[in-house]
N, C-alpha and C positions, 0 to 999 in steps of 0.2 A: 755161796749164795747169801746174800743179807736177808736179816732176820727180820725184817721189817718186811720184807718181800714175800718170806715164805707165808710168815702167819698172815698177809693181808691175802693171799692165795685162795687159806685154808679156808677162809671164811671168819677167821678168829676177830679181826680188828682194823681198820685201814692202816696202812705204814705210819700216820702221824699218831694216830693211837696207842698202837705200839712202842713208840718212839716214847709218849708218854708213859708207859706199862715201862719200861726199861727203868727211867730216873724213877719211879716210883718203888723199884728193886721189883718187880714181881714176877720178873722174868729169867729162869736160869737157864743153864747148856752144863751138861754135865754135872750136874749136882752144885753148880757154882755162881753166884749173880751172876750178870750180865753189867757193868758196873760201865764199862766205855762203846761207843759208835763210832764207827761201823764194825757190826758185830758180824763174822762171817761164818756160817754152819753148813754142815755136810749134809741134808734130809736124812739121806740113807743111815748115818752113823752116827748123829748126836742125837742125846736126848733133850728135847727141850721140855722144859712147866713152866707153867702161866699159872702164876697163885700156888702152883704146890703140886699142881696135876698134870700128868704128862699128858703133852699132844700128840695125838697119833695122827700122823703125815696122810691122809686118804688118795687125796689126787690132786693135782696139780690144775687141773684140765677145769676151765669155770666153766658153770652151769647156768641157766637162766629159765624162771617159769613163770608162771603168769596164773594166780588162781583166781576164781570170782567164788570170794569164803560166803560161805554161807553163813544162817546166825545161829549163834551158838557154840562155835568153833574159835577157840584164842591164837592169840600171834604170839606166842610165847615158847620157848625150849622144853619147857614142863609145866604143870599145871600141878598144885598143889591139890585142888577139888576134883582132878583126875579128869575134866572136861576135854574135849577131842583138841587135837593140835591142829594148825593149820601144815605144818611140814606132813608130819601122817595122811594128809590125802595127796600129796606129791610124792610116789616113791622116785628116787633120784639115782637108784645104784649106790655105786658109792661115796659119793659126793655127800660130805652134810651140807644141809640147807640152814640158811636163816632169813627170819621175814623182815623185808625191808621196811622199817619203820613198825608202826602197828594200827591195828584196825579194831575197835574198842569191841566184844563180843556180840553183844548185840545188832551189831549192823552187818550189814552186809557191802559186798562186792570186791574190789581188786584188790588184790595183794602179793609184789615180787616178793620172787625165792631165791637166793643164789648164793653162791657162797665167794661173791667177789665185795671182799669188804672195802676196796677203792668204793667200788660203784654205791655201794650202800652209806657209805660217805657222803658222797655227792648227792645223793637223790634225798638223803633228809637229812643235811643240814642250812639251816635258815638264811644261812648268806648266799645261798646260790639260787635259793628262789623259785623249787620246782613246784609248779603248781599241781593239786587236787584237784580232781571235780567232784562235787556229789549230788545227785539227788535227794531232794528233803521232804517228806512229808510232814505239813504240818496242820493244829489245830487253827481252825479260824481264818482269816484273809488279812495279810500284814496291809500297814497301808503303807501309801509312796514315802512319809517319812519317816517310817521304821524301814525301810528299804535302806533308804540312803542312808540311815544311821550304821547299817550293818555296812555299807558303802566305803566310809570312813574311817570306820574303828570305832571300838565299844571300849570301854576298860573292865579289865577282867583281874581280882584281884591287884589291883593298884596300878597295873599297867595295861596301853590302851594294847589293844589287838590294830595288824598291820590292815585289817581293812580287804574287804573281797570282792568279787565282781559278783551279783544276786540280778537273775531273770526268775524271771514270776513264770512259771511253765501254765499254771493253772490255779484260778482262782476262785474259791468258795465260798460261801455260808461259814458253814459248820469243816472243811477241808480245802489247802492248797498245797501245791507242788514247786517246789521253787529247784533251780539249780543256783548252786554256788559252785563258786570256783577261789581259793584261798593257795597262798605260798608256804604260810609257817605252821597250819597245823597243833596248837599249844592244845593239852589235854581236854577233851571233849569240847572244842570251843563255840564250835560251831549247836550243838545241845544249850550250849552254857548262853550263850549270844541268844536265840532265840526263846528260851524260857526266862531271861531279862526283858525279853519285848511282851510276853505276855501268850507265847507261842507255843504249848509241847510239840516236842519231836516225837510222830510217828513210827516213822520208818527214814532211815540212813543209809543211803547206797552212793559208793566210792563205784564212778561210772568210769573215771581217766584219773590214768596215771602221767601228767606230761602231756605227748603224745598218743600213748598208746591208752587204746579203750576197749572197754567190755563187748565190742559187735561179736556176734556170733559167740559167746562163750556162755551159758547155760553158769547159772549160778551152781554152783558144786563141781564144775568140772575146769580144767586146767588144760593148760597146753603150753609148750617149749617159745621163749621168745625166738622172733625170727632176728637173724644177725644186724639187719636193716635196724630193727625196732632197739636193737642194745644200741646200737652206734649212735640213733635219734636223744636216746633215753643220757647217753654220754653229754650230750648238746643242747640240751631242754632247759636250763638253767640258767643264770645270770652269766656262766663265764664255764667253756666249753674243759671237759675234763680234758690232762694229760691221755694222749692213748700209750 
């Protein structure tokens, strides 16, 4: 079995990642770099380490879930401050999980678990284009040209942002509700973009991932994607994954 197959399985890395993890040496089988491709490994009988640690083989079998995180809860493997993980409210068996992408603590709503490092490839990297929705609560009532400015692109840091689709859900005095819908996701940008207009962010809530959306899913609780919804989620993008 190539080794790029197995660890993109495990959850560890997508195959080009791996691929990358190799020439970088950090990858051994038997105590020994990994130094040429195509590298082929036994699961059952070799030992492989990434960075020095071995990988313990769990299961082959990919898993998929769908949480609506609540706030307070991080998208991280550990948490230094000891703060609750988002994997900890999915138990999975034996599968390890990892969160697709991340979801800043503070906010709330959707968040994939899976431990198919293709698919977490595809779903958040910036050339394929899969879009976010969010709900936004904010201070004050933007007006039509602070709209269309978020419309276009802001610069953020020296470079502009790729520009999102903004419906005004409800407009206030003192509160409005806008949904956004964005592809690239750059750290907090969508906070960052609207406390440039003059706007604090309230409340943040990731409604759709893609296709798939929070109906019927109770903030704190989860459920298994349906096969339909992985196959959509595979397609959702600028350019349809390999199955």
């Amino acid at each position: 079995m190539r080794i790029q197959k197995l660890l993109s399985e495990m959850g560890v890395a997508s195959r080009r990642a791996v691929e990358q993890m190799i020439l970088d040496g950090r990858i051994s089988v038997n105590g020994r770099p990994v130094v040429t491709m195509p590298c082929m490994v036994e699961p059952d009988c070799d030992e492989i380490r990434v960075d020095g640690v071995a990988v313990i083989r769990r299961s082959s079998r990919k898993v998929y879930f769908l949480l609506n995180k609540p706030r307070g809860v991080v998208c991280t493997q550990n948490d230094p401050e000891g703060r609750p993980l988002a994997t900890d409210l999915v138990p999975a068996g034996r599968e390890r999980l990892y969160c697709v992408g991340r979801l800043d603590v503070e906010n709330t709503g959707l968040i994939l678990l899976t431990n198919d490092g293709e698919l977490t490839q595809y779903l958040t990297h910036p050339r394929y284009g899969v879009t976010k929705t969010y709900r936004v609560e904010i201070d004050g009532r933007p007006t039509e040209q602070q709209i269309a400015q978020v419309k276009r692109g802001m610069y953020l840091d020296g470079r502009k942002t790729g520009g999102a689709a903004v419906k005004v859900l409800r407009a206030g005095h003192e509160r409005s509700l806008l949904e956004v819908r964005l592809a690239e996701g750059r750290n907090r940008e969508i906070r960052r973009i609207l406390a440039k207009l003059g706007h604090k962010v309230r409340r943040l809530h990731r409604s759709a991932i893609g296709p798939v959306t929070d109906k019927g899913l109770k903030i704190g609780n989860f459920r298994p994607l349906l096969p339909g919804e992985v196959k959509s989620l595979r397609r959702c993008g600028s350019g349809a994954m390999e199955m």
